[in-house]
ChimeraX commands (.cxc) that place a marker at each C-alpha (Angstrom):
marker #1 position 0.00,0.00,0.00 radius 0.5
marker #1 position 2.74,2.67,1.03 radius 0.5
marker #1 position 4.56,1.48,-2.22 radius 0.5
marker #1 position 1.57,2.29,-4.52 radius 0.5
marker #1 position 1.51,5.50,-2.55 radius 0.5
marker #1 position 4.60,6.48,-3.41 radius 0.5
marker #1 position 4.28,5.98,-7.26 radius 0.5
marker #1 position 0.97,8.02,-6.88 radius 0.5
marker #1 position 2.69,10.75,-5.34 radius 0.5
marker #1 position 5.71,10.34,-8.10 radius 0.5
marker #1 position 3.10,10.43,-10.68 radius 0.5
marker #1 position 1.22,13.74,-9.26 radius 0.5
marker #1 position 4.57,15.42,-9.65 radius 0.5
marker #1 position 5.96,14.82,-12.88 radius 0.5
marker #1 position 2.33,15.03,-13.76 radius 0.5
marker #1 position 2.88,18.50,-11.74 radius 0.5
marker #1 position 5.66,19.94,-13.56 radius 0.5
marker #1 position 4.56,18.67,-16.72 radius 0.5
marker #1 position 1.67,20.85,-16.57 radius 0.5
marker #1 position 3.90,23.65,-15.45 radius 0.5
marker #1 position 6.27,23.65,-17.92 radius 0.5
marker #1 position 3.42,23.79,-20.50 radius 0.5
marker #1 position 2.02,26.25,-19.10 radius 0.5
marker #1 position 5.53,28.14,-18.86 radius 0.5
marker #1 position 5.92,27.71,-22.41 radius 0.5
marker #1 position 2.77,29.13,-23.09 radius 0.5
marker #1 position 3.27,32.37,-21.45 radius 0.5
marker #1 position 6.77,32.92,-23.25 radius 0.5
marker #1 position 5.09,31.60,-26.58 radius 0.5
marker #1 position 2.35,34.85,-25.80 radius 0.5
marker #1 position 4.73,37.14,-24.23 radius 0.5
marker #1 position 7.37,36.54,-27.67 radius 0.5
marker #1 position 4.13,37.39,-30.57 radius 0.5
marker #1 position 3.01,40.39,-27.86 radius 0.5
marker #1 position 6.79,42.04,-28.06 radius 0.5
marker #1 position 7.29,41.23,-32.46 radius 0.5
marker #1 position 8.75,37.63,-32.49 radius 0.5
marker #1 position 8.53,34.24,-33.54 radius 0.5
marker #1 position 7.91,33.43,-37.00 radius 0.5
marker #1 position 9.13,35.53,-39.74 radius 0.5
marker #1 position 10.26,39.24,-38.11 radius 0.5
marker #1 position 10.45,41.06,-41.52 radius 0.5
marker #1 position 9.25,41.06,-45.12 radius 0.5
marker #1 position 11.62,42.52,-47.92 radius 0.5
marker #1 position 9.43,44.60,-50.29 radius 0.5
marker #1 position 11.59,44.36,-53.51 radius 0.5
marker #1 position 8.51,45.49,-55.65 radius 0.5
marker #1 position 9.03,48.33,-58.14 radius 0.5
marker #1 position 13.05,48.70,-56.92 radius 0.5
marker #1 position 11.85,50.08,-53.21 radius 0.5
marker #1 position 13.59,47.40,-51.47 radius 0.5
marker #1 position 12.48,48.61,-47.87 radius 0.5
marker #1 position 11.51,46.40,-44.93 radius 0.5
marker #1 position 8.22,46.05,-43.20 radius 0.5
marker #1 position 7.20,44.09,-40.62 radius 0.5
marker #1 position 5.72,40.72,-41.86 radius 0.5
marker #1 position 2.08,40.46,-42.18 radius 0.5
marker #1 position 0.71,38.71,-38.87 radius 0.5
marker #1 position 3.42,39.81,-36.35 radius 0.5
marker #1 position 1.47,40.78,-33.00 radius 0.5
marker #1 position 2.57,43.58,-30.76 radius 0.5
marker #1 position 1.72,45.04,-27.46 radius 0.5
marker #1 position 1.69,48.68,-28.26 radius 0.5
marker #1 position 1.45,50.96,-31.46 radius 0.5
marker #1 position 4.27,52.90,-32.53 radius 0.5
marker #1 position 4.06,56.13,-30.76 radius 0.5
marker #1 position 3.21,57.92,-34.01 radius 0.5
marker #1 position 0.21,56.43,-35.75 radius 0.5
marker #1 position -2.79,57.61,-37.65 radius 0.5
marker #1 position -6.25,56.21,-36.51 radius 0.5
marker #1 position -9.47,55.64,-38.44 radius 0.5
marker #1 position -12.89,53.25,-38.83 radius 0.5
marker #1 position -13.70,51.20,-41.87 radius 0.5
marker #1 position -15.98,48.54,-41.96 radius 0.5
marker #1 position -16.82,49.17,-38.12 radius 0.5
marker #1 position -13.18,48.12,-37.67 radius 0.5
marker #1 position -10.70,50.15,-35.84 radius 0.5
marker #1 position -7.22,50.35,-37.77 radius 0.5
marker #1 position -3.95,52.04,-36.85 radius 0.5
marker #1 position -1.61,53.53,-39.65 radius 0.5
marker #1 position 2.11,54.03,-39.47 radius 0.5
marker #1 position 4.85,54.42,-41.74 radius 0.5
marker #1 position 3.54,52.51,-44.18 radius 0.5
marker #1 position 2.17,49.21,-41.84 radius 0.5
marker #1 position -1.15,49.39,-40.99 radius 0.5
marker #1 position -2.46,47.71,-37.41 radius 0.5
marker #1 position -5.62,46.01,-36.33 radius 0.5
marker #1 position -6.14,45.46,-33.03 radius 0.5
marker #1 position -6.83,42.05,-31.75 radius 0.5
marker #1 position -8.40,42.01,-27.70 radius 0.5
marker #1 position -5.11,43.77,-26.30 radius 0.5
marker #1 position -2.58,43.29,-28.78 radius 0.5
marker #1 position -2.10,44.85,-32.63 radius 0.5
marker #1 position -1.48,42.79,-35.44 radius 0.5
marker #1 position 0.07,43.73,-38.86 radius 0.5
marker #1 position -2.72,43.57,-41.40 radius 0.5
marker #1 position -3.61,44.45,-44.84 radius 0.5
marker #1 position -5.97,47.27,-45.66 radius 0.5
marker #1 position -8.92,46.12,-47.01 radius 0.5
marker #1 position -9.97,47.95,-50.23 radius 0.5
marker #1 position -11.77,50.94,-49.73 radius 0.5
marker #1 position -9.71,52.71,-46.75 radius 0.5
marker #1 position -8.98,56.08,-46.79 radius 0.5
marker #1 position -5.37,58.01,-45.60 radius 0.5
marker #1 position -4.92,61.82,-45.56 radius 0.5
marker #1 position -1.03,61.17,-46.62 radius 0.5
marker #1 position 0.83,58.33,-47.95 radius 0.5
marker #1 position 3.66,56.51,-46.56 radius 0.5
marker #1 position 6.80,57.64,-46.59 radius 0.5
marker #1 position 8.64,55.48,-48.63 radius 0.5
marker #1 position 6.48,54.89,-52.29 radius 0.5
marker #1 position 6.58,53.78,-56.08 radius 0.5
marker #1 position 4.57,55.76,-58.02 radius 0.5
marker #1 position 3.33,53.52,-61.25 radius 0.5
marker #1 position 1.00,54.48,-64.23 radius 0.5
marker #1 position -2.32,52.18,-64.90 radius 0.5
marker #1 position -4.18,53.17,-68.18 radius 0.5
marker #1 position -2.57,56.97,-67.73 radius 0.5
marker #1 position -3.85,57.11,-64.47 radius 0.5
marker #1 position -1.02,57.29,-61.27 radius 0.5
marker #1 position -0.99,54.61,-58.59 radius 0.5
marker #1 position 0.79,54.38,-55.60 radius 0.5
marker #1 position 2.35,51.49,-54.39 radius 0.5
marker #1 position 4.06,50.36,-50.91 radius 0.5
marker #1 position 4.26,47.55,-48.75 radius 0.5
marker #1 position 1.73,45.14,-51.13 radius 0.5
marker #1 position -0.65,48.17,-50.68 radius 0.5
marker #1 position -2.18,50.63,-53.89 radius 0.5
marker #1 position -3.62,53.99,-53.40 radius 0.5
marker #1 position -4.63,56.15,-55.57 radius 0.5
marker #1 position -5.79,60.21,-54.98 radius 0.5
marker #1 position -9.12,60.32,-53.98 radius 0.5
marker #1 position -10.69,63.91,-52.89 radius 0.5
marker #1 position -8.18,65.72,-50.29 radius 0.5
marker #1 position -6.09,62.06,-50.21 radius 0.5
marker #1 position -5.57,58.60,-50.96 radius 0.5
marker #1 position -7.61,55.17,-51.12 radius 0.5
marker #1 position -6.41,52.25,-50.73 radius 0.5
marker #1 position -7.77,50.02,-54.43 radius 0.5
marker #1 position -7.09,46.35,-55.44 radius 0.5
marker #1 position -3.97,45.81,-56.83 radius 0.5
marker #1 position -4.28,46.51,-61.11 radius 0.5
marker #1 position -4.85,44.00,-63.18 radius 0.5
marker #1 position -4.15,46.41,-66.37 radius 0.5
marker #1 position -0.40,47.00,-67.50 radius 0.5
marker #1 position 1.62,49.01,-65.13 radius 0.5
marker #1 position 4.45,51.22,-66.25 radius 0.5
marker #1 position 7.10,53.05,-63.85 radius 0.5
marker #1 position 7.11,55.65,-66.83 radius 0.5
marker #1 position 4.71,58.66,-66.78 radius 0.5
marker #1 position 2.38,58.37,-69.82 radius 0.5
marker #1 position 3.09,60.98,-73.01 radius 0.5
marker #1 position 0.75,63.77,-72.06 radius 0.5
marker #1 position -0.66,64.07,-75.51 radius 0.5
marker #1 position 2.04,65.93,-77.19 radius 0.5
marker #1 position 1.84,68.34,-74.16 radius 0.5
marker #1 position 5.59,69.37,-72.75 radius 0.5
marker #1 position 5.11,70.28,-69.36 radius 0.5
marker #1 position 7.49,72.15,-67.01 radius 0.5
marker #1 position 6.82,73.14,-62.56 radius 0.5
marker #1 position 7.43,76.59,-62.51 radius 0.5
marker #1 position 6.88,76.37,-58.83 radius 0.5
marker #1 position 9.21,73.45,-58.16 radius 0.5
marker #1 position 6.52,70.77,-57.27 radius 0.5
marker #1 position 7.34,67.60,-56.59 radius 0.5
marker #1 position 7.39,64.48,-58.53 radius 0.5
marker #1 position 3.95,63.49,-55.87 radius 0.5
marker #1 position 2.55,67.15,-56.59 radius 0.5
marker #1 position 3.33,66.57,-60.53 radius 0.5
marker #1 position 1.58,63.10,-60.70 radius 0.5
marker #1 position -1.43,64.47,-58.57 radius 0.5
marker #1 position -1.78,67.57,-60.49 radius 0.5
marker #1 position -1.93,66.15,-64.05 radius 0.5
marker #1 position -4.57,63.22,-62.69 radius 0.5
marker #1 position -6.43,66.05,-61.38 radius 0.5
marker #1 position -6.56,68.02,-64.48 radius 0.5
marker #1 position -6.98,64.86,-66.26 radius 0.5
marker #1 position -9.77,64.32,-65.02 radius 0.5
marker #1 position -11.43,67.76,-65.22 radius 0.5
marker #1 position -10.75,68.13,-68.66 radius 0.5
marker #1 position -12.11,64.56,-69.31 radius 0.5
marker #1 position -15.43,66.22,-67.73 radius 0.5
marker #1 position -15.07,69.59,-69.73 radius 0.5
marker #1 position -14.58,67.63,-73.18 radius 0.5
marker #1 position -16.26,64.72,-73.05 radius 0.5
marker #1 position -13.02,63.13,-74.30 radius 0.5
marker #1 position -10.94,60.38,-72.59 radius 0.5
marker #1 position -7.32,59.81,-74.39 radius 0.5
marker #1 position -7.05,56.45,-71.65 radius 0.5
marker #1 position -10.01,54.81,-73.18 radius 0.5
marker #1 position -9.68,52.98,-76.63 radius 0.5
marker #1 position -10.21,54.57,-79.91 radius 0.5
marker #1 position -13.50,52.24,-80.59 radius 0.5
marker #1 position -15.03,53.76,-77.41 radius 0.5
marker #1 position -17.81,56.62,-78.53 radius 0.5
marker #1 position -17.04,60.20,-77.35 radius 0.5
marker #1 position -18.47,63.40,-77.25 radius 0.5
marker #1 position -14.83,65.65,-78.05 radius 0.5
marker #1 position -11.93,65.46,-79.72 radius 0.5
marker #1 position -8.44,65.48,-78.35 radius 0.5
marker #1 position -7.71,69.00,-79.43 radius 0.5
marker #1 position -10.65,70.08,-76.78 radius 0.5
marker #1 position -8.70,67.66,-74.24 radius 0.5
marker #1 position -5.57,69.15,-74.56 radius 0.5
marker #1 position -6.56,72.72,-74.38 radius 0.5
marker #1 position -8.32,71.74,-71.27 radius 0.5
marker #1 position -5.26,70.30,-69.66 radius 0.5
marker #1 position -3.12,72.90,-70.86 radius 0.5
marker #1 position -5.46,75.41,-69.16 radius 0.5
marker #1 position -5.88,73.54,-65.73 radius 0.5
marker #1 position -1.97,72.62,-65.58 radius 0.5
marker #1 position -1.52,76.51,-66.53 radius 0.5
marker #1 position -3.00,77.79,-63.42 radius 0.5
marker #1 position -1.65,75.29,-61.28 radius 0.5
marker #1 position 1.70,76.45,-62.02 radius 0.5
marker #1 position 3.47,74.76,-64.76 radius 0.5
marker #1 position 4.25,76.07,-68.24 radius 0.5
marker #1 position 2.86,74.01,-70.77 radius 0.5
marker #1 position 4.13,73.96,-74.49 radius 0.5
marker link #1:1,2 radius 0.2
marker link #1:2,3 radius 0.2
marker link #1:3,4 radius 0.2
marker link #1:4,5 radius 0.2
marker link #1:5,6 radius 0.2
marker link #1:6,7 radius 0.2
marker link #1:7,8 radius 0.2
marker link #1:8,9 radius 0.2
marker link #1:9,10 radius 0.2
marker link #1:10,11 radius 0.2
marker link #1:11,12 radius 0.2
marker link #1:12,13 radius 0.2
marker link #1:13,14 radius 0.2
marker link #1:14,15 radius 0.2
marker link #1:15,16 radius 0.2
marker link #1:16,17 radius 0.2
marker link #1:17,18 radius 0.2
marker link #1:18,19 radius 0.2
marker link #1:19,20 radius 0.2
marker link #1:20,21 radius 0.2
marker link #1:21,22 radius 0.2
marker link #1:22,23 radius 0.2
marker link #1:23,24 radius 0.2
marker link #1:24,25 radius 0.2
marker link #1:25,26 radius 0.2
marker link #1:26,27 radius 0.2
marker link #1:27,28 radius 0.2
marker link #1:28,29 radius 0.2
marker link #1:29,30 radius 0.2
marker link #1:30,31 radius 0.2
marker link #1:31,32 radius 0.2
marker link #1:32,33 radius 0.2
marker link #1:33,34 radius 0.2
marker link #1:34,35 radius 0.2
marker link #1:35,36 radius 0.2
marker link #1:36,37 radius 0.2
marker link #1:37,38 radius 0.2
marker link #1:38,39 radius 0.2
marker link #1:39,40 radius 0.2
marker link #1:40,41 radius 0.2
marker link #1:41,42 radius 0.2
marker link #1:42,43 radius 0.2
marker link #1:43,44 radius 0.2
marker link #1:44,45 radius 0.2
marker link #1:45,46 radius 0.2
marker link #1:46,47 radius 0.2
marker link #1:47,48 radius 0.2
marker link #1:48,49 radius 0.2
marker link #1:49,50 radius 0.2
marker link #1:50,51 radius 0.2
marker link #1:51,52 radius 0.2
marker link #1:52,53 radius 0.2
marker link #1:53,54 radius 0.2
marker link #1:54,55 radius 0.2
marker link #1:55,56 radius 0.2
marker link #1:56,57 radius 0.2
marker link #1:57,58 radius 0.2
marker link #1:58,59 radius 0.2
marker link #1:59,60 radius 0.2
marker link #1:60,61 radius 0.2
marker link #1:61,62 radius 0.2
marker link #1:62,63 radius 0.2
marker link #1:63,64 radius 0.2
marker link #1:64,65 radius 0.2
marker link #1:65,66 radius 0.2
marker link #1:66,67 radius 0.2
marker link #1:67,68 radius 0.2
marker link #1:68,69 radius 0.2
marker link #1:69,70 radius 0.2
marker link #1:70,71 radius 0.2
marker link #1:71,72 radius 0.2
marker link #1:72,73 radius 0.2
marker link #1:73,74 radius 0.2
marker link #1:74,75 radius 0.2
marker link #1:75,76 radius 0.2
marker link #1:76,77 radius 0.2
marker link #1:77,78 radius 0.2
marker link #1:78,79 radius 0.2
marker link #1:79,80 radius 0.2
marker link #1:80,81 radius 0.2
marker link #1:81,82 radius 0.2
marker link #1:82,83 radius 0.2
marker link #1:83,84 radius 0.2
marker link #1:84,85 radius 0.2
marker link #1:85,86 radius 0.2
marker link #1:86,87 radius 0.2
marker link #1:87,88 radius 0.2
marker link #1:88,89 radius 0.2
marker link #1:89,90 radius 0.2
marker link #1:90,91 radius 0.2
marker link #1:91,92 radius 0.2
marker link #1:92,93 radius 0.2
marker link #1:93,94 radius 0.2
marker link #1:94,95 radius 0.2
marker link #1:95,96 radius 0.2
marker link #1:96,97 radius 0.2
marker link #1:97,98 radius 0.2
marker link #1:98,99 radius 0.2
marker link #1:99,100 radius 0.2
marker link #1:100,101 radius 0.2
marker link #1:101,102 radius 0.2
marker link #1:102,103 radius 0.2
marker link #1:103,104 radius 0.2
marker link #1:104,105 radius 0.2
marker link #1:105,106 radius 0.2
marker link #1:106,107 radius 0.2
marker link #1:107,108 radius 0.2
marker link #1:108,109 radius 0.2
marker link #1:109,110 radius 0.2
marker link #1:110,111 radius 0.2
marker link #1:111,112 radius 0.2
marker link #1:112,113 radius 0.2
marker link #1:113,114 radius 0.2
marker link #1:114,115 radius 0.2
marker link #1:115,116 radius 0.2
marker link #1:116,117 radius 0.2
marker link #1:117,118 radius 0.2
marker link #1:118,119 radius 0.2
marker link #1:119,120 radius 0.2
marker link #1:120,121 radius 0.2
marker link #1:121,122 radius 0.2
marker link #1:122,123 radius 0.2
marker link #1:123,124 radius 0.2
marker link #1:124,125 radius 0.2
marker link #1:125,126 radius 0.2
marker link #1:126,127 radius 0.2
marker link #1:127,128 radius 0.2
marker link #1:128,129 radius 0.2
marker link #1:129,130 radius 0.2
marker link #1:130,131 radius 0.2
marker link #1:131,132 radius 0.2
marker link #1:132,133 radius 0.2
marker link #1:133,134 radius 0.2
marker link #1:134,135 radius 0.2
marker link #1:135,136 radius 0.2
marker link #1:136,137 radius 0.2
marker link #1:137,138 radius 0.2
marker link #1:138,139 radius 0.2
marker link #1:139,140 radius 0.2
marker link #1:140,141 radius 0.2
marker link #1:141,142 radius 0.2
marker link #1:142,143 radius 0.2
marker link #1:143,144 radius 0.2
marker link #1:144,145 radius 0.2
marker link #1:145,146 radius 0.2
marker link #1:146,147 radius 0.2
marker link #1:147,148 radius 0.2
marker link #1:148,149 radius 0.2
marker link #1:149,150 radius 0.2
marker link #1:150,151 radius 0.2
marker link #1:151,152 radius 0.2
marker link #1:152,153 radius 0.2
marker link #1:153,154 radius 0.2
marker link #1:154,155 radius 0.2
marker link #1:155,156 radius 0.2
marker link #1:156,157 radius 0.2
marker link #1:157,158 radius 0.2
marker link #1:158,159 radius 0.2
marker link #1:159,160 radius 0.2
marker link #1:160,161 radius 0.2
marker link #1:161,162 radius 0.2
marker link #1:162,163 radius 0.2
marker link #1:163,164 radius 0.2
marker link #1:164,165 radius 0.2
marker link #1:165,166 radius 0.2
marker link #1:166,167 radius 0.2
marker link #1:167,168 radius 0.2
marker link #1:168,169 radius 0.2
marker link #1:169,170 radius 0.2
marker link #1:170,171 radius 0.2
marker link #1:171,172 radius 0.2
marker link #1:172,173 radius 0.2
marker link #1:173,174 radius 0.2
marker link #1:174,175 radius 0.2
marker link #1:175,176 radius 0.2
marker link #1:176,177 radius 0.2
marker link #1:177,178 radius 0.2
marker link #1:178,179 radius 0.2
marker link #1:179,180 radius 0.2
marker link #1:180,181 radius 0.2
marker link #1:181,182 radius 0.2
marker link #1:182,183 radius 0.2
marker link #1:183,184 radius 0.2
marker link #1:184,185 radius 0.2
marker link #1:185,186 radius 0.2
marker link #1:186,187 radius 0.2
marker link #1:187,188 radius 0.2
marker link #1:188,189 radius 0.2
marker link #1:189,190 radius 0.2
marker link #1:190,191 radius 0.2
marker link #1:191,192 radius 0.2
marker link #1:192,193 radius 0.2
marker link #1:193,194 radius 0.2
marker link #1:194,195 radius 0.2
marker link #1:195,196 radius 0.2
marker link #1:196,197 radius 0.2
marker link #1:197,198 radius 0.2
marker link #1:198,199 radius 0.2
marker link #1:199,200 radius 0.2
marker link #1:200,201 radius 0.2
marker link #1:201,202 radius 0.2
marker link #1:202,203 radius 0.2
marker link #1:203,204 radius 0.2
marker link #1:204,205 radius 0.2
marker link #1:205,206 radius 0.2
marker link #1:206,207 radius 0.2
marker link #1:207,208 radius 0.2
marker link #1:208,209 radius 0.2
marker link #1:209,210 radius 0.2
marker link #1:210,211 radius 0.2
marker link #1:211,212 radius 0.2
marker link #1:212,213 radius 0.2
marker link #1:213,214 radius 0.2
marker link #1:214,215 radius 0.2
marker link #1:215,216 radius 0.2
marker link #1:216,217 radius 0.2
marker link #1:217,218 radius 0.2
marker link #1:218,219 radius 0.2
view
């Protein structure tokens, strides 16, 4: 009997620290995802020659870097910073994708700015915006033709006077793009089958005019 008794109480302990290692293991397993580690710590964005680093998509942190944009999409909360967006997840964050549809006053700091069907997108960490009102949305990536190079504007040579930058040059021409698309009735992206109600002469006399008072010299 005291024999049996003794293997019971052997049993209870290794049973014992079985349970507390586990549970041990656990708490660093949490702890490690809460701080940024385990699994892969960083994804390479090679996309478009950026080549910056992000942190992967998944990683789960305590706390937000201290300076972060907020908004609400979807009746989610997300968190937006330096080009990673954040979701959180009870009391930690986790590095998400943005779904389609999200808005952001500025875009990240590190971009690739790419041309879709003469229109510019902007590209960074496996994320598109484009300008949308007074900033940028994030879209579904293109399935059109992308070029790095800025589309011919029509025969239209056009020069900053004011020194804006590459950002304020793409944002400016899609802007008057698209007004003179609504003044003319003429679209130069769409093909030459579709019907329209101008002609490109109209369309570039409306850019010219709309680039003109933005302050470039246009030729």
């Amino acid at each position: 009997m005291k024999q049996l008794y003794s293997i019971n109480k052997k049993f209870a302990f290794r049973l014992t620290m079985v349970l507390i290692s586990g549970i041990l293991l656990l708490s660093m397993s949490s702890a490690a995802l809460a701080d940024g580690r385990g699994g892969p710590q960083q994804f390479r964005d090679t996309r478009y020659n950026l080549n910056r680093s992000y942190p992967a998509h998944g990683r789960v942190y305590r706390a937000l870097p201290h300076s972060h944009y907020r908004t609400v999409y979807g009746g989610h909360r997300y968190y937006y910073s330096g080009g990673v967006w954040y979701r959180p997840y009870g009391s930690y964050f986790s590095v998400v994708l943005p779904p389609v549809g999200l808005f952001v006053p500025f875009l990240p700091p590190y971009y690739a700015t790419v041309w879709v069907g003469g229109v510019p997108y902007y590209y960074a960490n496996q994320v598109y915006y484009v300008h949308r009102g007074d900033g940028y949305v994030v879209v579904p990536p293109p399935k059109e033709e992308v070029s790095q190079t800025p589309p011919a504007a029509d025969d239209l040579f056009i020069y900053p006077r004011q020194g804006q930058s590459e950002q304020q040059q793409a944002d400016d021409r899609y802007a008057c793009h698209r007004w003179a698309v609504e003044q003319t009735g003429f679209d130069p992206t769409q093909p030459t089958n579709v019907a329209q109600r101008g002609n490109r002469a109209d369309y570039q006399r409306a850019m010219a005019a709309c680039l003109d008072g933005r302050g470039y010299t246009v030729k």
